[in-house]
C-alpha positions as CSV (number, residue, x, y, z in Angstrom):
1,X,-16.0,4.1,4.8
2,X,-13.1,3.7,2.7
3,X,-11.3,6.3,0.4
4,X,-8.0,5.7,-1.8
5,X,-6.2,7.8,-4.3
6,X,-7.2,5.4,-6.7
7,X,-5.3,6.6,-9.8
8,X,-1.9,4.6,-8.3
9,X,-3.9,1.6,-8.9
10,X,-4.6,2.5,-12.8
11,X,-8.2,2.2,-11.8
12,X,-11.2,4.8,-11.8
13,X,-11.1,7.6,-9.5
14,X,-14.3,6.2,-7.8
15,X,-13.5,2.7,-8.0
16,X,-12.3,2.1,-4.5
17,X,-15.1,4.4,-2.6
18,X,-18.1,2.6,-4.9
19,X,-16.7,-0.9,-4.6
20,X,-15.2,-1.6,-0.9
21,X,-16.8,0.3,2.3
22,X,-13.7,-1.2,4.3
23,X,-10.0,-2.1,5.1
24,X,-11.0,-5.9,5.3
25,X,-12.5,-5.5,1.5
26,X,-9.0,-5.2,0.6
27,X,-7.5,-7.9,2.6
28,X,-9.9,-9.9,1.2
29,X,-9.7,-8.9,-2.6
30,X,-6.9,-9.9,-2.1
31,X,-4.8,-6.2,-3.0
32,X,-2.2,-6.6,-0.7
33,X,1.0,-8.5,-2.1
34,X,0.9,-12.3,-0.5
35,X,4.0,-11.5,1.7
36,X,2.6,-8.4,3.2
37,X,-1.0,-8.7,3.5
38,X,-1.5,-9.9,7.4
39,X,1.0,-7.2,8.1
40,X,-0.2,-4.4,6.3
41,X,-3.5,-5.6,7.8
42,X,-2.3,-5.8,11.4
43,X,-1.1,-2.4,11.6
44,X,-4.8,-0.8,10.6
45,X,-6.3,-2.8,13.5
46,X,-3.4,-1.6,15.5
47,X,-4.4,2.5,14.5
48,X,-8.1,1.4,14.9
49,X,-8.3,1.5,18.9
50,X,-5.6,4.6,18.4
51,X,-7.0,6.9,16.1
52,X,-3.4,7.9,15.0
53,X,-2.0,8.3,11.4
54,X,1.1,6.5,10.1
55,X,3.2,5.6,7.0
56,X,3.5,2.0,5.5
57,X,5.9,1.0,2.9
58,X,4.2,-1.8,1.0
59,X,3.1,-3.4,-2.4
60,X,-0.5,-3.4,-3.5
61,X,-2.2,-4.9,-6.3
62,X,-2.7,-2.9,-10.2
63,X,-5.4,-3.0,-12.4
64,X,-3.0,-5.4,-15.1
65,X,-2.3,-7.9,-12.1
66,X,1.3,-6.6,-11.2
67,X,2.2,-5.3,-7.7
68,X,3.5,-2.1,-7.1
69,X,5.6,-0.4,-4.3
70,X,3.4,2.3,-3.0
71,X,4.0,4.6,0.4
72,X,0.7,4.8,1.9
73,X,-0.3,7.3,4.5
74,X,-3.0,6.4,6.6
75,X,-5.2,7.8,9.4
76,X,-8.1,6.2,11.0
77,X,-10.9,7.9,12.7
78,X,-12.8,5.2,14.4
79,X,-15.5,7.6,15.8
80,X,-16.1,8.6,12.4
81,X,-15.7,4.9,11.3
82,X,-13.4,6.6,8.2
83,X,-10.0,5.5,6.8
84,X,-8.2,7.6,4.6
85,X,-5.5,5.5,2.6
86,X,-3.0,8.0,0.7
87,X,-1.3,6.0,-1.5
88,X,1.9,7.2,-3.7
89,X,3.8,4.9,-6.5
90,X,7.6,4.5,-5.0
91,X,7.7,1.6,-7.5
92,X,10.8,3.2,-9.0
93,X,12.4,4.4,-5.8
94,X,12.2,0.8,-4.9
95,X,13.9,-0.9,-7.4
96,X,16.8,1.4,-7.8
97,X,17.4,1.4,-4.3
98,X,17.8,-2.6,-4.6
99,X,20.1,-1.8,-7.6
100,X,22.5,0.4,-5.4
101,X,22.3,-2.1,-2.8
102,X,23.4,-4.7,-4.9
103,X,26.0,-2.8,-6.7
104,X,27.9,-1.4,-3.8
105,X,28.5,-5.4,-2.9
106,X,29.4,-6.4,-6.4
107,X,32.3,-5.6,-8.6
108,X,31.7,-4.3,-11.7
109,X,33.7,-6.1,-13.3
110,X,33.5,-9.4,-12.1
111,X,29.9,-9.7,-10.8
C-alpha cells in the first residue's frame, strides 16, 4: 500500500492511494525526476529490510509536467507492507538557495 499527500502534486487527494498500490508504480510512471529516480528508488529498498524512516530531498513529477523540489519523509513498515510518503513543496527554498549560492561567487556588478 501506498499513501502520498497528494495535494503537492496538484492532483486529487485520492489520486495516489486509488491509482498506485506501490513505490515501484512510481518509479515506473515515471514521477521521479530522470536524474534522481534509481536513487530515490534505492534508498526505499534500502528502508525496506530496515523498517526505519528517513528524509529525502528530491524532485518529483506535477500534474502540468514540471518537476518540483519536494522534502519527502518516508517510513516503511514491511510487516504491514505500508509506505507512508510525506511529501512537502521546497520548490522555492530550492531555488533561492541556488540564487544565494550563485551570488555570493558573483559580483554584482560585473557578473
Amino acid at each position: 500500500m501506498l499513501w502520498l499527500n497528494s495535494t503537492v502534486f496538484s492532483y486529487p487527494s485520492n489520486y495516489f492511494s486509488d491509482n498506485f498500490k506501490s513505490v515501484d508504480h512510481l518509479y515506473k510512471q515515471r514521477y521521479y525526476h530522470p536524474e534522481e529516480a534509481k536513487p530515490f528508488h534505492s534508498s526505499i529498498a534500502s528502508l525496506n529490510a530496515q523498517d526505519k524512516k528517513c528524509l529525502v530531498r528530491t524532485r518529483l513529477r506535477i500534474k502540468s509536467g514540471d518537476y518540483n523540489w519536494v522534502s519527502c519523509s518516508i517510513a516503511v513498515y514491511s510487516d504491514q507492507m505500508i509506505y507512508y510518503i510525506v511529501a512537502r513543496d521546497i520548490t522555492d527554498s530550492v531555488l533561492f538557495e541556488r540564487r544565494l549560492v550563485y551570488q555570493a561567487g558573483h559580483d554584482a556588478l560585473t557578473g
